[in-house]
DSSP file (Angstrom, degrees, kcal/mol; ACC not computed):
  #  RESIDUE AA STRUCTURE BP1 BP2  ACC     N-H-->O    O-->H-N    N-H-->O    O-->H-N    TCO  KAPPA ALPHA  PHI   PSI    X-CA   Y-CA   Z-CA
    1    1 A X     >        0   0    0      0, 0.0     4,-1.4     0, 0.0     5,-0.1   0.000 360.0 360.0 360.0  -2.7  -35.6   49.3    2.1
    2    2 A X  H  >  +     0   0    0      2,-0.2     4,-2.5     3,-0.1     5,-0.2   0.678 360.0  53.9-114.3 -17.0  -36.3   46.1    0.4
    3    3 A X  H  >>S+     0   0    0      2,-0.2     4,-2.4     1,-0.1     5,-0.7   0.870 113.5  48.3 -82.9 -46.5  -33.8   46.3   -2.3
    4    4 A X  H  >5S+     0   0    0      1,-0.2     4,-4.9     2,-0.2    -2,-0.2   0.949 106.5  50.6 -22.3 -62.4  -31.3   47.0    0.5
    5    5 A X  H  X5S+     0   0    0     -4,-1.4     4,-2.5     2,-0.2    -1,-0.2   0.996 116.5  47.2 -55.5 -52.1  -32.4   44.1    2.6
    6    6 A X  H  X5S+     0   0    0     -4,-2.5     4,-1.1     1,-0.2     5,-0.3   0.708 108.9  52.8 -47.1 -13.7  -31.9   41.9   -1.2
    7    7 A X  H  X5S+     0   0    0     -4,-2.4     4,-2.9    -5,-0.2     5,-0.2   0.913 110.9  46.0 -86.5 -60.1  -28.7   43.3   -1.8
    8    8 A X  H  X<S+     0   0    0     -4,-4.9     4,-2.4    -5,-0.7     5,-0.3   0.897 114.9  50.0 -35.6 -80.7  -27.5   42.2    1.9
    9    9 A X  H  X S+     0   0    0     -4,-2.5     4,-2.9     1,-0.2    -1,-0.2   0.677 109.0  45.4 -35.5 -49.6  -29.0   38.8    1.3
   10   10 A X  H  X S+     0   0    0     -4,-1.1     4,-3.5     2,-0.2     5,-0.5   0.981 114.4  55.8 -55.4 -59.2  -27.4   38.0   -2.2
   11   11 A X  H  X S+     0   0    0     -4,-2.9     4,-1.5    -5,-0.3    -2,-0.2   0.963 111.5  40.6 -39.9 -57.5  -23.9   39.3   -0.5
   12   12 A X  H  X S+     0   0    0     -4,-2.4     4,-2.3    -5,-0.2     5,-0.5   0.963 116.8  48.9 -64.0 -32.5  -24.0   37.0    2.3
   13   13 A X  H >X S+     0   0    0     -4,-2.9     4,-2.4    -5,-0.3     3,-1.0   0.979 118.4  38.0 -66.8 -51.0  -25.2   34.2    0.3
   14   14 A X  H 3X S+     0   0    0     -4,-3.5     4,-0.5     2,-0.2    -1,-0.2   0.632 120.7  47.3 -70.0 -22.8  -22.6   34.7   -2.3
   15   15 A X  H 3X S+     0   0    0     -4,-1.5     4,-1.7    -5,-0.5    -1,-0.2   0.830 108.7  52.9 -71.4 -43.6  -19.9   35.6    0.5
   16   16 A X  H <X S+     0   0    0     -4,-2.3     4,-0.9    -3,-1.0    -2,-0.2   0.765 111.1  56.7 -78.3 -39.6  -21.2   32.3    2.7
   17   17 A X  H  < S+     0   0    0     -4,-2.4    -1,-0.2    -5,-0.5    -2,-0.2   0.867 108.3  42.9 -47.4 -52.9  -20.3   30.4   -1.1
   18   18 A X  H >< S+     0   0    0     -4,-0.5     3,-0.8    -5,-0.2    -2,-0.2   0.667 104.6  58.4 -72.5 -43.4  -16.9   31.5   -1.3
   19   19 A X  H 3< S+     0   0    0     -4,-1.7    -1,-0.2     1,-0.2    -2,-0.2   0.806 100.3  57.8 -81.5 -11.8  -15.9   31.0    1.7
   20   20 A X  T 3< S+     0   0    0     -4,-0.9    -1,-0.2     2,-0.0    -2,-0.2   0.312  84.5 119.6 -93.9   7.7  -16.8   27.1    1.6
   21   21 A X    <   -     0   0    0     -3,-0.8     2,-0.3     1,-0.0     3,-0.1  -0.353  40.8-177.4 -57.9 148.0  -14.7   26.6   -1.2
   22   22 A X        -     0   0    0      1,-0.3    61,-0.1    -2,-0.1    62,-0.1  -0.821  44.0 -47.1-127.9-165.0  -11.9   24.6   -1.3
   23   23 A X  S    S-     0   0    0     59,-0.8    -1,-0.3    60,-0.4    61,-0.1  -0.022  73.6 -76.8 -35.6 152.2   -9.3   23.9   -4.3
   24   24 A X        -     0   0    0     61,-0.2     2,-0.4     1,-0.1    57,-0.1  -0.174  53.0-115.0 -33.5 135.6  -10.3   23.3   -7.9
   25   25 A X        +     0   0    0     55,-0.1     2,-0.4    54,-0.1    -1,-0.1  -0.614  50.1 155.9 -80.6 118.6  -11.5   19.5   -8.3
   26   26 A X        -     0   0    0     -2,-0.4    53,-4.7    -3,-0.1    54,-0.5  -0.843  29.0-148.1-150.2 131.2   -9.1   17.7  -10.5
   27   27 A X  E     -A   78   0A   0     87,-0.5    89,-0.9    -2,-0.4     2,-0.3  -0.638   3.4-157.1 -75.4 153.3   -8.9   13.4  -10.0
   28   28 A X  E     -Ab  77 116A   0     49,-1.4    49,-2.0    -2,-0.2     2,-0.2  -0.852  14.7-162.6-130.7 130.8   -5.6   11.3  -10.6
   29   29 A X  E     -Ab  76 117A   0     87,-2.0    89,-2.0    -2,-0.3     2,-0.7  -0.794  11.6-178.5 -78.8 118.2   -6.1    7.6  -11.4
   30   30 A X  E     -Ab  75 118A   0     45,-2.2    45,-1.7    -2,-0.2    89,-0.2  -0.988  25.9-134.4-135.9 155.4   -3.9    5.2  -11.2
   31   31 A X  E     -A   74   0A   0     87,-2.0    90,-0.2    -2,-0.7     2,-0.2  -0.301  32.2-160.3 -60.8 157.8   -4.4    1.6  -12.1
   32   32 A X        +     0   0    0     41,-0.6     8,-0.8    -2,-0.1     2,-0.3  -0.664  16.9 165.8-152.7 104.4   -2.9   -0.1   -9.3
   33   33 A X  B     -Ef  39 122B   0     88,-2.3    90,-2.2     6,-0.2     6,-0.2  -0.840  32.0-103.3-139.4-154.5   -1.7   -3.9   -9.5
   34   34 A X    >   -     0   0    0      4,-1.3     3,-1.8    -2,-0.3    -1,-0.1  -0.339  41.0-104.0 -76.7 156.9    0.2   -6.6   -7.9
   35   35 A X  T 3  S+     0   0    0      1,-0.2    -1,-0.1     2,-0.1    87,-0.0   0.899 123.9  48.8 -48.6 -37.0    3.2   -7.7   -9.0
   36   36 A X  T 3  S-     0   0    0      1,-0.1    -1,-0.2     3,-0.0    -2,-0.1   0.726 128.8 -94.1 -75.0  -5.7    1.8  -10.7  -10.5
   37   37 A X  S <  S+     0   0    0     -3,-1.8    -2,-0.1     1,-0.2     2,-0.1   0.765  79.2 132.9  96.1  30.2   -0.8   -8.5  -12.2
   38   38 A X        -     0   0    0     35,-0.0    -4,-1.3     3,-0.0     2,-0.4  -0.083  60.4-110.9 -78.3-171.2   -3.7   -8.7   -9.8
   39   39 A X  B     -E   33   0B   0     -6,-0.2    -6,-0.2    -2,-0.1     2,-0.1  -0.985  38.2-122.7-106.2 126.5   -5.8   -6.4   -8.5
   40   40 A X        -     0   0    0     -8,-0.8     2,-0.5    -2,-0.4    -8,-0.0  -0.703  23.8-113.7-103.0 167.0   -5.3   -5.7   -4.7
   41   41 A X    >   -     0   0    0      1,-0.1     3,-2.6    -2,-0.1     4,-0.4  -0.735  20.2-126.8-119.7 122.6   -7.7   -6.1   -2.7
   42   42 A X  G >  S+     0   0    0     -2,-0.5     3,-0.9     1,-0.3    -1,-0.1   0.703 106.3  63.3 -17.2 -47.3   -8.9   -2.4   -1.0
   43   43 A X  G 3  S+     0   0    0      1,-0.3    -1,-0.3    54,-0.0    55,-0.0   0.957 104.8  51.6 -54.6 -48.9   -8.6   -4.0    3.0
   44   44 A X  G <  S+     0   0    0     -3,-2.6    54,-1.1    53,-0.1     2,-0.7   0.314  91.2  89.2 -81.3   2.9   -4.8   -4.5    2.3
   45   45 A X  B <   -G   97   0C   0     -3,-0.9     2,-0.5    -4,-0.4    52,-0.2  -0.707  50.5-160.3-119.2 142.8   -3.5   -1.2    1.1
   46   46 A X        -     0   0    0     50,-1.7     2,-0.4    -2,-0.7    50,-0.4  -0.932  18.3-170.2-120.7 125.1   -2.2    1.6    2.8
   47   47 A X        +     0   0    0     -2,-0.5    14,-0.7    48,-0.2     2,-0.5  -0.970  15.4 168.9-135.8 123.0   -2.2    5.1    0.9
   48   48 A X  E     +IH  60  94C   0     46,-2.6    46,-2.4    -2,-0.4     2,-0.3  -0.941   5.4 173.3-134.5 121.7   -0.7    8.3    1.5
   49   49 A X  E     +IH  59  93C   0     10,-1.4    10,-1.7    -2,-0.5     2,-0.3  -0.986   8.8 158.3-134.6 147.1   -0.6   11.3   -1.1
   50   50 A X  E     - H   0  92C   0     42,-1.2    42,-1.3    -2,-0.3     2,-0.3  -0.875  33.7-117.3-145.7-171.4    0.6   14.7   -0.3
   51   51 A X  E >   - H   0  91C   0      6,-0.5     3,-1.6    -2,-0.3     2,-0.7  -0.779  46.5 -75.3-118.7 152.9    2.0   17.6   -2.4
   52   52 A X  T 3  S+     0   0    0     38,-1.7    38,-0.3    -2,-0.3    39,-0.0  -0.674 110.6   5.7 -69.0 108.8    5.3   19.1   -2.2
   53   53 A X  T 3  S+     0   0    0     -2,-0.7    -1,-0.3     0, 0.0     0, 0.0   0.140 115.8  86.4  78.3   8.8    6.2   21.3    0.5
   54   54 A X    X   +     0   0    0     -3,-1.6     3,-2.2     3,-0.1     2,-0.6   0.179  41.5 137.4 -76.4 -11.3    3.2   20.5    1.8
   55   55 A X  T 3   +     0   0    0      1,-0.3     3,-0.2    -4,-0.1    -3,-0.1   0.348  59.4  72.0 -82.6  17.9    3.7   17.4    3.7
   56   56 A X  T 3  S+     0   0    0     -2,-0.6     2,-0.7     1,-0.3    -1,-0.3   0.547  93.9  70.0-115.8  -6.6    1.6   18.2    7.0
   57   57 A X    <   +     0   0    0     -3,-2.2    -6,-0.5    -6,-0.2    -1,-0.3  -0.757  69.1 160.3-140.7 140.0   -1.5   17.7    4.7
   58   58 A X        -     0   0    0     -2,-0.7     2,-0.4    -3,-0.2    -8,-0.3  -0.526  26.6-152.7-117.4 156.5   -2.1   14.0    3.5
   59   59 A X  E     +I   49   0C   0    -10,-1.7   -10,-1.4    -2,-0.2     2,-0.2  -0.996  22.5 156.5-137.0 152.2   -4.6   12.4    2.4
   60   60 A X  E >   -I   48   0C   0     -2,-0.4     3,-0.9   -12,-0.2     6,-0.8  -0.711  64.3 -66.0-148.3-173.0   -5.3    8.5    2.7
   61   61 A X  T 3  S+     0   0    0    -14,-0.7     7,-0.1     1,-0.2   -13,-0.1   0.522 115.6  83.6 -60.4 -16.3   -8.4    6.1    2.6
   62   62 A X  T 3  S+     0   0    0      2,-0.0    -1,-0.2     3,-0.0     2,-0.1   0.813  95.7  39.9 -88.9 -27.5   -9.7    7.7    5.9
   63   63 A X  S <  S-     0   0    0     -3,-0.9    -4,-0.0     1,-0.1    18,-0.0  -0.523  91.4-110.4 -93.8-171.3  -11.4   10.9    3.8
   64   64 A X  S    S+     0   0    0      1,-0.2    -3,-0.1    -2,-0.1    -1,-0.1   0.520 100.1  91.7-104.3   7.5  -13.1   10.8    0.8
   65   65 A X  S    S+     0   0    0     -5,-0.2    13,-1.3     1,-0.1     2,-0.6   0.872  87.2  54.3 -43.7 -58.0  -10.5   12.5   -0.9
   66   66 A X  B     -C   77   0A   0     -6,-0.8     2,-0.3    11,-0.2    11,-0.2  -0.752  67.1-173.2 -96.9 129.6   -9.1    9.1   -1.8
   67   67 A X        -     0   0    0      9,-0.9     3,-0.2    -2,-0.6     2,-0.1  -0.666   9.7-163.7 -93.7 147.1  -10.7    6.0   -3.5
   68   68 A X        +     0   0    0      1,-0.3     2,-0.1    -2,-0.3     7,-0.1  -0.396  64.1  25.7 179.2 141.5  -10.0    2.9   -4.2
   69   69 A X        +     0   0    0      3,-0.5    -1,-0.3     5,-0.4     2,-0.3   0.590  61.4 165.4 -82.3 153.4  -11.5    0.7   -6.4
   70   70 A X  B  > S-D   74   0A   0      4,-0.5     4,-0.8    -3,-0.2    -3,-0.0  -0.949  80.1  -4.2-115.8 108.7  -13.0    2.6   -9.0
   71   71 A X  T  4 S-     0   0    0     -2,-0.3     2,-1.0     2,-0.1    -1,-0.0   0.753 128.5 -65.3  77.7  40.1  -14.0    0.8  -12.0
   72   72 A X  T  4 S+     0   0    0      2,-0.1    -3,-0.5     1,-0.1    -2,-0.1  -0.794 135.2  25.3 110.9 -76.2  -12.2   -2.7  -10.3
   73   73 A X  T  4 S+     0   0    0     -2,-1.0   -41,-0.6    -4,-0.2   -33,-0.1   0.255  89.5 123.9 -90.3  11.7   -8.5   -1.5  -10.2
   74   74 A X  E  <  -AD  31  70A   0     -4,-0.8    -4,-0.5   -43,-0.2     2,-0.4  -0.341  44.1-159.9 -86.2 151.7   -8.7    2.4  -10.1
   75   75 A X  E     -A   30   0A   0    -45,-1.7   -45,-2.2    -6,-0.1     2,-0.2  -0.938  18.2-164.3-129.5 108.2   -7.0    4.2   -7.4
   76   76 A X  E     +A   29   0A   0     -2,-0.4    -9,-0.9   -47,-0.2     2,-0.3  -0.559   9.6 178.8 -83.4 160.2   -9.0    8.0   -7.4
   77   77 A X  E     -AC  28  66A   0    -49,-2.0   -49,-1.4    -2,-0.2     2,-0.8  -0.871  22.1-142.6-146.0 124.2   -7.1   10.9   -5.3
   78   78 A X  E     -A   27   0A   0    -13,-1.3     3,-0.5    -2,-0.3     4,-0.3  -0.790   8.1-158.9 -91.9 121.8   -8.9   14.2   -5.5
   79   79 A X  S    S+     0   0    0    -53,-4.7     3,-0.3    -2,-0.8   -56,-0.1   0.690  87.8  70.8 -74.8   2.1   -6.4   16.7   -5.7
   80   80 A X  S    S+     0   0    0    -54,-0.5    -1,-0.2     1,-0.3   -57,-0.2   0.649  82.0  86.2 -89.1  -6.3   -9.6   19.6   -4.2
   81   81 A X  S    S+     0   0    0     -3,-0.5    -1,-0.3   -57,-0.1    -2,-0.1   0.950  82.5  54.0 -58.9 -37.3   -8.9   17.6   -1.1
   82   82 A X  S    S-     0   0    0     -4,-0.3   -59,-0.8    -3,-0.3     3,-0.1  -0.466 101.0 -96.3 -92.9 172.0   -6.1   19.8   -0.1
   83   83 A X  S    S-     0   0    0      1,-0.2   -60,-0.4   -61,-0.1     2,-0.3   0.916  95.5 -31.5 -61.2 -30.5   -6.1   24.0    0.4
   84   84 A X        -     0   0    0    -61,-0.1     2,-0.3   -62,-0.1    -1,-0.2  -0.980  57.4-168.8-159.9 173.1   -5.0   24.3   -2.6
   85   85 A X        -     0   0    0     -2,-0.3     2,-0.3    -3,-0.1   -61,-0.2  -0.970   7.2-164.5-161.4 163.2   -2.9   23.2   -5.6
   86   86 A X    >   -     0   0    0     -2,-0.3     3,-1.6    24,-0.0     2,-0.8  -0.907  40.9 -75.8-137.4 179.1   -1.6   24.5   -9.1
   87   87 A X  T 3  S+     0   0    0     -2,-0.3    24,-0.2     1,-0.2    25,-0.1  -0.697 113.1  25.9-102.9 135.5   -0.2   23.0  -12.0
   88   88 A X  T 3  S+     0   0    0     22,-1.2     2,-0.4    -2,-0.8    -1,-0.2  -0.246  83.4 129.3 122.7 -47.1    3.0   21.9  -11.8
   89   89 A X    <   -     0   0    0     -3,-1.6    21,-1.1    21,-0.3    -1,-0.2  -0.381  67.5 -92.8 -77.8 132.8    3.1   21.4   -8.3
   90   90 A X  B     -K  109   0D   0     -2,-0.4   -38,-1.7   -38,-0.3     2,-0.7  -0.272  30.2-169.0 -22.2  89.2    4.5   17.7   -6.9
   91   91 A X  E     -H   51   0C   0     17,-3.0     2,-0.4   -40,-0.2    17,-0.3  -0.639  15.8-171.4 -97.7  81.0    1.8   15.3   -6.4
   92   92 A X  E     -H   50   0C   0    -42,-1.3   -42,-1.2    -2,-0.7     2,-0.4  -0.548   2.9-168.9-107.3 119.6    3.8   12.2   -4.2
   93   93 A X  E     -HJ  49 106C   0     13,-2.0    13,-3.6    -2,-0.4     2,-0.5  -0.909  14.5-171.3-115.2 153.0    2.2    9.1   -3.5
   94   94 A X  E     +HJ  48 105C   0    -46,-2.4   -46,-2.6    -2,-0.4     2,-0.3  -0.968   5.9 175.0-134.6 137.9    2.8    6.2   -1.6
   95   95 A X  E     - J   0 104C   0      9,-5.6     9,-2.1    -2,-0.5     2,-0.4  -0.979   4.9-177.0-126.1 133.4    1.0    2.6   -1.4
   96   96 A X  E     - J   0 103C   0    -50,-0.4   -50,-1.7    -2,-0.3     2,-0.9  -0.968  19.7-149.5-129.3 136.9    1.8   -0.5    0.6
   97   97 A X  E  >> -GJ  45 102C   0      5,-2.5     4,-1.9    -2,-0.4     5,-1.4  -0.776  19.3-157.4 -93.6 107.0   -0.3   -3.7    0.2
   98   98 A X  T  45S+     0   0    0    -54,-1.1    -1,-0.2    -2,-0.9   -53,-0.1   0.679  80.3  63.3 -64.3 -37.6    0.3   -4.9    3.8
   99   99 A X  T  45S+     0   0    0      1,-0.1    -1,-0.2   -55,-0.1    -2,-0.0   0.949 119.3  13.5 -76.2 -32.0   -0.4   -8.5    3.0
  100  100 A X  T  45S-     0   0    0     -3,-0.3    -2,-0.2     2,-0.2    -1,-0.1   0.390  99.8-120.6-119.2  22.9    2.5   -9.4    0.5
  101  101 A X  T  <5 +     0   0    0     -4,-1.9     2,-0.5     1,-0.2    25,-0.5   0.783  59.1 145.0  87.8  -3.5    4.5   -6.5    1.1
  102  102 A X  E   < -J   97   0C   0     -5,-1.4    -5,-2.5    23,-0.1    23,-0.3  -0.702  26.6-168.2-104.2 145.5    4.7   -4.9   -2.4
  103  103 A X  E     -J   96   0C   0     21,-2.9     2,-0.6    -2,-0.5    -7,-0.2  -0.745  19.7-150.9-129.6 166.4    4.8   -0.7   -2.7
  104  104 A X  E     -J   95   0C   0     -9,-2.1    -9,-5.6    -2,-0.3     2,-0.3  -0.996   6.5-173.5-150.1 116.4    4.6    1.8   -5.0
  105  105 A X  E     +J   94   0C   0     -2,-0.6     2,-0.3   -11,-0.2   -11,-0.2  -0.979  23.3 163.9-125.6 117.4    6.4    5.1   -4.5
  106  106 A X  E     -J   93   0C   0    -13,-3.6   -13,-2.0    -2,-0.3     2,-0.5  -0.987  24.8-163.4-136.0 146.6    5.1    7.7   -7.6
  107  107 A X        -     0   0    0     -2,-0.3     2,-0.6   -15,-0.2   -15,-0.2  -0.993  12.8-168.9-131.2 136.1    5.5   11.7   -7.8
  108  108 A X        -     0   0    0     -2,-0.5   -17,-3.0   -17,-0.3     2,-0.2  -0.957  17.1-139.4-125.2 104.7    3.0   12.8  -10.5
  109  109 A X  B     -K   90   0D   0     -2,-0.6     2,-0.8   -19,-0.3   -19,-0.2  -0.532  34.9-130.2 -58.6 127.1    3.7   16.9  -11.5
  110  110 A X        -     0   0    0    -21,-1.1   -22,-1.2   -24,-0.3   -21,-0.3  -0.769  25.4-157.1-100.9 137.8    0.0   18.0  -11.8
  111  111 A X        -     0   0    0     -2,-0.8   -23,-0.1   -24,-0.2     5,-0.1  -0.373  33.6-108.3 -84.8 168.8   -1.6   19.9  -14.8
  112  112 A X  S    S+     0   0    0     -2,-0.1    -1,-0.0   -25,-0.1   -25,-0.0   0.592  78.0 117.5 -24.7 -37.0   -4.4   22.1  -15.8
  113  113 A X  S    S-     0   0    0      1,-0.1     3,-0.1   -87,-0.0    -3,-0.0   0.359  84.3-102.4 -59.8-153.3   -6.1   19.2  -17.8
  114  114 A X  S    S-     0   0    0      1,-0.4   -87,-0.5   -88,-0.1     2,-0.3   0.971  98.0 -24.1 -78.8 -53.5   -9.9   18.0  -16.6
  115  115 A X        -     0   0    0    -89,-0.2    -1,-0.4   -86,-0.0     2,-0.4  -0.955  64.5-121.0-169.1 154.0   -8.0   14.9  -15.0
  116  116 A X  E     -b   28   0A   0    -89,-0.9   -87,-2.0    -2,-0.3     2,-0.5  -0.859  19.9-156.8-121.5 139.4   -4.8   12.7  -15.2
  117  117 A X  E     -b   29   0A   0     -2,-0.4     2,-0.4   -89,-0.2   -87,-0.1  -0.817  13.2-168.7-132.7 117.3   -4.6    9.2  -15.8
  118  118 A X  E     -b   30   0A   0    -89,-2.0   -87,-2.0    -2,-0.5     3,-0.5  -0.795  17.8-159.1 -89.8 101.4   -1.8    6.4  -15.0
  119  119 A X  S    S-     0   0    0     -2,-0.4     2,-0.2     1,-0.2   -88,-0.2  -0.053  70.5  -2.5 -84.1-179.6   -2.5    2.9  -16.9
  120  120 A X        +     0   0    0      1,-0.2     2,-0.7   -90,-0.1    -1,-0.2   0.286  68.3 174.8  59.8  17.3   -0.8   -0.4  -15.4
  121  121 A X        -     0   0    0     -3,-0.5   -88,-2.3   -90,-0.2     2,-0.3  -0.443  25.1-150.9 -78.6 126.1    1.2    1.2  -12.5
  122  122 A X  B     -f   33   0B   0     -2,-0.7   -88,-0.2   -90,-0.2   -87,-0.1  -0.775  12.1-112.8 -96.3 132.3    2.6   -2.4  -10.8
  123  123 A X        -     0   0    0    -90,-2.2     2,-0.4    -2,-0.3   -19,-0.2  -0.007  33.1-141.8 -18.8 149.6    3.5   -3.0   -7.0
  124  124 A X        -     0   0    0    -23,-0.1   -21,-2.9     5,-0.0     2,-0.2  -0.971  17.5-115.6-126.3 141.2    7.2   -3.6   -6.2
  125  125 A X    >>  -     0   0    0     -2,-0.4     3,-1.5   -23,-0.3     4,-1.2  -0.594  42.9-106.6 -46.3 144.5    8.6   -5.6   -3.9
  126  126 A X  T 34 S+     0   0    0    -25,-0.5    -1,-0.1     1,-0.2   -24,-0.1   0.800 118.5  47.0  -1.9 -64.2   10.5   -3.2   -1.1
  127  127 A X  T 34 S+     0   0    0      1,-0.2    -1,-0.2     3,-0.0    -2,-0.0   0.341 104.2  60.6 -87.4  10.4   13.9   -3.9   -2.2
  128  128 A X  T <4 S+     0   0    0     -3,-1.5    -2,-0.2     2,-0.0    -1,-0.2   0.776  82.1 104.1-100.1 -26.8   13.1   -3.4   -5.9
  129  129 A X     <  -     0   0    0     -4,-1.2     2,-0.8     1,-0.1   -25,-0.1  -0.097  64.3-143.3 -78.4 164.4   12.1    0.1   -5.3
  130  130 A X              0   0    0      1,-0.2    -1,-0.1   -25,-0.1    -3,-0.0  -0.803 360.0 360.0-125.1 127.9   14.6    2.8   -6.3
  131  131 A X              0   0    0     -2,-0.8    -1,-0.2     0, 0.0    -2,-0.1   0.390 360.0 360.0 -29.6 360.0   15.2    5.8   -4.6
């Protein structure tokens, strides 16, 4: 009776495990600065990521799925925020620094590796970016 009852117990725990999973942990970095080659400042930015074909789940600065800064000018997005993802699949973000106006529209194919990383990605004005 007792190995029974241990057998139960290890199943639910191991069941109760599984089920609280969510996607594979993988970060994307991006460097993120101003045109002039600042760093903007976290209050001012508005950030939006989802995946493609996806679009009804986002992730922004309001979970902890998204960072920013990390290590002064790092912008993280943890891709295990969403149900899932693979490699390959469309990773499309959008930033606007709400005080001078400049955005950053990026769609990042995601891979396998441990994490991906984007040096020096610059703000735009509005009207510089191109469809």
């Amino acid at each position: 009776m007792k190995k029974i009852m241990l057998i139960m117990v290890i199943i639910i725990a191991g069941l109760s495990l599984y089920a609280g999973r969510s996607a594979t942990p993988h970060p994307v970095y991006l460097e993120l600065r101003n045109i002039d080659g600042t760093i903007p400042a976290a209050e001012h930015l508005e950030i939006t990521c989802w995946l493609e074909g996806k679009p009804d789940q986002v992730l922004d600065l309001e979970n902890c799925n998204v960072i920013f800064p990390i290590k002064d000018a790092f912008l993280q997005i943890q891709c295990a925020g969403f149900d899932s993802w693979d490699a390959g699949d469309i990773l499309h973000v959008e930033i606007m620094n709400t005080k001078n106006k400049e955005f950053l529209m990026r769609a990042i194919a995601l891979d396998y590796d441990n994490f991906q990383i984007f040096f020096a990605e610059h703000l735009q004005k509005q009207e510089d970016v191109k469809e």
